[in-house]
Structures are given as structure tokens and as C-alpha cells.
N, C-alpha and C positions, 0 to 999 in steps of 0.2 A: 405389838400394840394394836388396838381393836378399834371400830372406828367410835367408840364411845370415848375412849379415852383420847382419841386425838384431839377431839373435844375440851376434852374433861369433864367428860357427864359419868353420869351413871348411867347403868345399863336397865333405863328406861322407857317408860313410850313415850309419856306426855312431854313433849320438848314446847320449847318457845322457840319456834322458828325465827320471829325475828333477835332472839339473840345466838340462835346458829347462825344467822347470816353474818350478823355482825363479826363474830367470835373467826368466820369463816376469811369475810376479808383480810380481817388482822392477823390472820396467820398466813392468808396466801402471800400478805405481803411480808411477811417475815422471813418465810422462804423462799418468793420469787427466785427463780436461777438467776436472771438477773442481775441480783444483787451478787451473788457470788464468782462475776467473771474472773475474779482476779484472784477468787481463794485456792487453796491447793486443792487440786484434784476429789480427794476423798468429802468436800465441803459439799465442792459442787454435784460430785453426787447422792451426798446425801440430801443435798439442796431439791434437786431433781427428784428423786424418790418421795420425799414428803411433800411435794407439791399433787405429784401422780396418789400420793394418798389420802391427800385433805380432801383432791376433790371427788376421790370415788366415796369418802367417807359425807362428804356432805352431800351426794348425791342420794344415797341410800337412806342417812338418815332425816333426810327433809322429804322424802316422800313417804306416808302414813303403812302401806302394805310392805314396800322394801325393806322398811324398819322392821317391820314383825319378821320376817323372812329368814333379814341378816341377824336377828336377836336369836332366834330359833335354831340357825344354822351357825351361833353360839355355842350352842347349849347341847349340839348336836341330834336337833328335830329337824324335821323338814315337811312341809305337806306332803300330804298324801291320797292321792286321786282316789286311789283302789278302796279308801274309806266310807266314802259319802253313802248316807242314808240313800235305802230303797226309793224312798219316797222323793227326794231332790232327781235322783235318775230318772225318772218317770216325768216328772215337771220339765226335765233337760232335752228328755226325751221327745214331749209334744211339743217344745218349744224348737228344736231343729226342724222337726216335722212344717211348723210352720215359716220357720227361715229359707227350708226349701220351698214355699210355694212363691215368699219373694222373690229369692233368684230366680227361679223360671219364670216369674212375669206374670202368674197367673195371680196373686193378692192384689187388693185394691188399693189404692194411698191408705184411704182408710184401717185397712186389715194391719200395714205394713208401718202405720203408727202408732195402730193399738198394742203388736207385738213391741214397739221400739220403749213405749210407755210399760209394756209390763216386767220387761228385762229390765228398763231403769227401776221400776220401783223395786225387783229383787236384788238389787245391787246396792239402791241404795239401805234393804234390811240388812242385807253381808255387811255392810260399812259400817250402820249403828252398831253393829253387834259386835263388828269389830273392835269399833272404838270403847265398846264398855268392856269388853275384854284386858284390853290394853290397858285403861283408868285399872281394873282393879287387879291388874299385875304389878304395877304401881305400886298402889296402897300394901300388897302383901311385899314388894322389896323394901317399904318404907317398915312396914309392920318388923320387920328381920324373918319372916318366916321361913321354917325348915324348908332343906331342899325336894323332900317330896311333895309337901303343897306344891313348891314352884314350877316342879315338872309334871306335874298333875296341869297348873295351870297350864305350860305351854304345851301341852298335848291336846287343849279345849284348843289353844289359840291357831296349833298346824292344823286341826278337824276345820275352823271356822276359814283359814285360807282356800284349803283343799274345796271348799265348798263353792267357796264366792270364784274361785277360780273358773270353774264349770260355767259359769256366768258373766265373768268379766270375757271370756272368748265368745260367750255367744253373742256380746255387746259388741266386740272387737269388729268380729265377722259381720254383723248386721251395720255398724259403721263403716263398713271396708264397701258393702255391697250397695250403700244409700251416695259413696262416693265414685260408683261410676255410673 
């Protein structure tokens, strides 16, 4: 069972989180262990098991990237770093150049939240892009289309991970290094 179907969704992006959350309590509470102190053995572990699986499944799919991730690693995609445009490496590239001048102390507040401001706004283009990606993976599983469009599709969607990833570390690292 897959974590879309613990659900019972489809293997979608666009969720309503709040009725994951909902869908989520009423089933944590369905299976609480709990409730099954007194069942036979096999109850209680299967009791236990689907609790350990509701909540990695609703863990992954109420966050926006983990969804694409676990959707991908579905379908048997996965990002892939070794991909990324010439051109992102080179952006990646003056951009650590300048995260090292914050660690060592030598950037000014200033320098050190122009860098922080220009990493957020490429993350937040990775995000849109992501999100339109996702809406029209959607529309093509609503559409029924064949399965080479859809692995066409998630092949756009492991390139646009592999990409923003390069970027959510450099974000990581530059909030690791503003909190000492």
C-alpha cells in the first residue's frame, strides 16, 4: 500500500491539506494501538504497523517537495544532481563563493542579506515552477494520458528537484551559519 492510497487519494500533487489532516486524525484514531490492547496479537500488530504508516505517509505527503520526491520514487525517478544546467552551476557556483566570504567574517550585514535575499528569491522561482509542474501533472492524470507523457512529465519534475536542491542547501547552510 502506498502512501496515496492510505489516504485514498490518487497519486496526485494538488492535495487539500486540510482534509489530509482530517482524513489523518480519523484514521490515527482508528488504529491507535491503544485501542487494541486487548486484541489478539496479529491485531495489535497490524494496529502498530499502520499507525507507523499513516504517519510517515502523512508526513511526506503534506509537505509540497516530499510529495514530488515520494511520487517520483513511485514511478522509479529520482533527482539527479549530475543533471543541472551549465548555467545553474555557475549561479551555484558565485553563490558559495559568496557564502564563503560570510563565514569568514569578511561580508558586511549588508552583502550577507543581499546574498540571503537572492537565494530566497531563487527558491522561491524553484517553488513556482514546481508548483506548476505539479498542477499540470494533475491535469495530465485527470486527462488519462498515456504513460510516456507522464514519464516525460516526471522526468521535467526530478530535473526541477535536482535543481532547486542546489539551492535549498545553499539556503540551509547560509541559515545554519546566520544561527551562530
Amino acid at each position: 500500500m502506498d502512501y496515496f492510497e492510505v489516504f485514498g487519494l490518487p497519486r496526485a500533487l494538488g492535495i487539500d491539506l486540510a482534509a489530509l489532516e482530517k482524513t489523518f486524525h480519523a484514521l490515527s484514531r482508528k488504529y491507535h494501538p491503544d485501542y487494541f490492547t486487548t486484541a489478539p496479537p496479529a491485531e495489535k500488530t497490524m494496529a502498530v504497523r499502520m499507525t507507523a504508516l499513516l504517519n510517515d505517509a502523512y508526513r511526506t505527503l503534506r509537505h509540497p517537495v516530499r510529495r514530488v520526491e515520494y511520487l517520483l520514487s513511485l514511478y522509479g525517478f529520482k533527482s539527479d544532481g549530475s543533471k543541472v544546467p551549465q548555467s545553474l552551476l555557475m549561479e551555484v557556483f558565485e553563490i558559495n563563493e559568496q557564502l564563503e566570504e560570510v563565514k569568514a567574517g569578511r561580508a558586511s550585514v549588508e552583502e550577507a542579506d543581499s546574498l540571503r535575499a537572492q537565494i530566497k528569491e531563487k527558491r522561491q522561482r524553484f517553488d513556482a515552477e514546481l508548483q506548476q509542474a505539479s498542477l499540470a501533472w494533475d491535469d495530465l492524470l485527470k486527462a488519462g494520458t498515456g504513460e510516456p507523457v507522464l514519464k516525460q512529465h516526471l522526468a521535467r519534475l526530478a530535473e526541477i528537484l535536482s535543481e532547486s536542491s542546489y539551492i535549498r542547501n545553499l539556503e540551509t547552510e547560509l541559515e545554519g551559519e546566520k544561527s551562530h
